[in-house]
C-alpha positions in Angstrom: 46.1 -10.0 -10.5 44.4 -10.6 -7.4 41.7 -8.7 -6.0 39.4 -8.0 -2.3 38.1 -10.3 -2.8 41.1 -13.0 -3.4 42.2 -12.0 0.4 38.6 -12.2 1.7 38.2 -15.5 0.3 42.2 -16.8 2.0 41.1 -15.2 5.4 38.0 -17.5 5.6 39.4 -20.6 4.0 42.1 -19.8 6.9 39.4 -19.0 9.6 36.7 -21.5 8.3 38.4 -24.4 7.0 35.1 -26.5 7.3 33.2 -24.0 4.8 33.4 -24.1 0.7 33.9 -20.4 0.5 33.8 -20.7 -3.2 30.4 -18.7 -3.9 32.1 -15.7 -2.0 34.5 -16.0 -5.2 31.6 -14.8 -7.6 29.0 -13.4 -5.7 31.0 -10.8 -3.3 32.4 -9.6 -6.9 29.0 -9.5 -8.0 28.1 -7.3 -4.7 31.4 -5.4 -5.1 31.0 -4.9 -9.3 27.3 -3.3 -8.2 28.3 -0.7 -5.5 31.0 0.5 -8.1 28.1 0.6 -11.0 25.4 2.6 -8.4 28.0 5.1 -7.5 28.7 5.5 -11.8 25.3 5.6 -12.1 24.4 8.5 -9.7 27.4 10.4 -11.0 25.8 10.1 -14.8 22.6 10.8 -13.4 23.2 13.4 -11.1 25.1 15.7 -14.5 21.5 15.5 -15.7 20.1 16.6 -12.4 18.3 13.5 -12.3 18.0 11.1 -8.9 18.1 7.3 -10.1 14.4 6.2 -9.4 13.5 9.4 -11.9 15.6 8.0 -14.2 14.1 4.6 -13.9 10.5 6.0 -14.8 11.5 8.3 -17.8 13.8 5.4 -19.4 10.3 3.2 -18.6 8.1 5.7 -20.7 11.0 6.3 -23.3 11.6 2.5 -24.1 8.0 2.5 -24.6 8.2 4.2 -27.8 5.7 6.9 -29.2 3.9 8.3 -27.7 5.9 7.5 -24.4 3.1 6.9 -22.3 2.2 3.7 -19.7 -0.2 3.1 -17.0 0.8 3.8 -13.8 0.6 -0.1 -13.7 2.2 -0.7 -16.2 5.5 1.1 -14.5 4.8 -0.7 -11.3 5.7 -4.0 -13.0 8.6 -2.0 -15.1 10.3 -0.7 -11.7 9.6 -3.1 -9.0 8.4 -0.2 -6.5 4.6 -0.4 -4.6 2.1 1.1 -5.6 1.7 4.5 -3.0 5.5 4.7 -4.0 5.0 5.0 -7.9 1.9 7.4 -7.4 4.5 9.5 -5.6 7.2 9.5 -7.8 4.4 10.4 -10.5 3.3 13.3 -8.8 7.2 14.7 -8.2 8.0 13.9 -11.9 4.8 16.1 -12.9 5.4 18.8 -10.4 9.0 19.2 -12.2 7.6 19.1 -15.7 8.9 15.8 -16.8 5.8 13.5 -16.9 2.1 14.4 -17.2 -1.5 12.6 -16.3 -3.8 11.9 -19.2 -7.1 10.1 -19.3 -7.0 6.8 -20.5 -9.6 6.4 -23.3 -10.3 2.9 -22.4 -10.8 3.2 -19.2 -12.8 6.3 -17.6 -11.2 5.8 -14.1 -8.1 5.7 -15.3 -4.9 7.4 -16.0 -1.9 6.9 -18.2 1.7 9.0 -17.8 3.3 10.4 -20.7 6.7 11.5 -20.8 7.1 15.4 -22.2 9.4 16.6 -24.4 11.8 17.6 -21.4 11.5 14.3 -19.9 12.4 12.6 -23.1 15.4 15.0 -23.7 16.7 14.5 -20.0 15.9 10.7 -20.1 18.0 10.6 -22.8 21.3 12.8 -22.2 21.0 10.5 -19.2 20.9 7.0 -20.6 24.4 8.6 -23.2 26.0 9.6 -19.9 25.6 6.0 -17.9 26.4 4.4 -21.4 30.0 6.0 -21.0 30.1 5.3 -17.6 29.5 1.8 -18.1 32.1 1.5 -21.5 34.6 2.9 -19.0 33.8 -0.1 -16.1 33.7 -3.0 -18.7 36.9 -1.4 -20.6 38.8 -4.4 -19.6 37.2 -6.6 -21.1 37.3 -7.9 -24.8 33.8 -7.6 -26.7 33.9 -11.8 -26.6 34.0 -11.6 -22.6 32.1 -9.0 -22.4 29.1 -11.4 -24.5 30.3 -14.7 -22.1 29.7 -12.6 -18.8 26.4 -11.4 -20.1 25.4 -14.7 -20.5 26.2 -16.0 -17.9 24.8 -13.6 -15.8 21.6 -14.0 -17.5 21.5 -17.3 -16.4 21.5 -16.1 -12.8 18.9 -13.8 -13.2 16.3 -15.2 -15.5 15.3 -17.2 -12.5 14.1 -14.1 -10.9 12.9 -12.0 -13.2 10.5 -14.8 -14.5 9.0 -15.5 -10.9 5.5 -15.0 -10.9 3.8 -12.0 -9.0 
């Protein structure tokens, strides 16, 4: 079966001779395999009336087990955003009902963010509607490929995910 990316790859080796081409064969599949799992995600999210940085911060709090609460922090490092960003998307999450702003009793200046009982419900219809999304994207493949191409994409990430700061 070939693919986009098969003729993208055959035009360059044609038009570029002088270039290994070869990581197009991975990585522009990688690139092409993540615009196809932002649109499934937005589509799952949007049923739940949910924009994808919300769901981001409610799955944060929710993995977090009871009583779903973090430091604002605490979410910074979860979802890779700054820190005027995540005091933002705090304030918009409150203002719809689906966070809220305690004190933190070990620490008088500060806050921690507690999912509410909506938040948990919609952070969860959520996560069962991109789960179906996703089962329908990795259909193809057998449960063995599906565990070799985690792993090896693991291996690509770990790198980043464990660079410090």
């Amino acid at each position: 079966m070939e693919d986009e990316v098969d003729r993208l790859v055959a035009a360059w080796r044609r038009e570029r001779p002088d270039l290994d081409v070869e990581p197009l064969e991975v990585l522009s599949r990688v690139s092409r395999l993540a615009r196809h799992l932002d649109r499934a995600r937005r589509l799952a999210f949007s049923e739940h009336n949910l924009e994808p940085w919300e769901f981001d911060v409610l799955t944060s709090l929710r993995r977090a087990g009871a009583p779903y609460q973090l430091s604002p922090g605490q979410l910074l490092t979860q979802t890779l955003v700054t820190s005027g960003t995540m005091t933002n998307r705090i304030d918009r999450l409150a203002k719809k009902g689906l966070v809220e702003r305690l004190p933190d009793p070990s620490d008088r200046r500060g806050v921690l963010v507690r999912l509410t009982a909506e938040g948990r419900d919609r952070a969860d219809q959520a996560l069962a509607g991109l789960l179906a999304q996703e089962r329908a994207i990795l259909a193809e493949l057998s449960r063995a490929q599906r565990g070799e191409l985690a792993g090896l994409l693991r291996q690509l990430t770990a790198p980043f995910d464990n660079i410090p700061g």
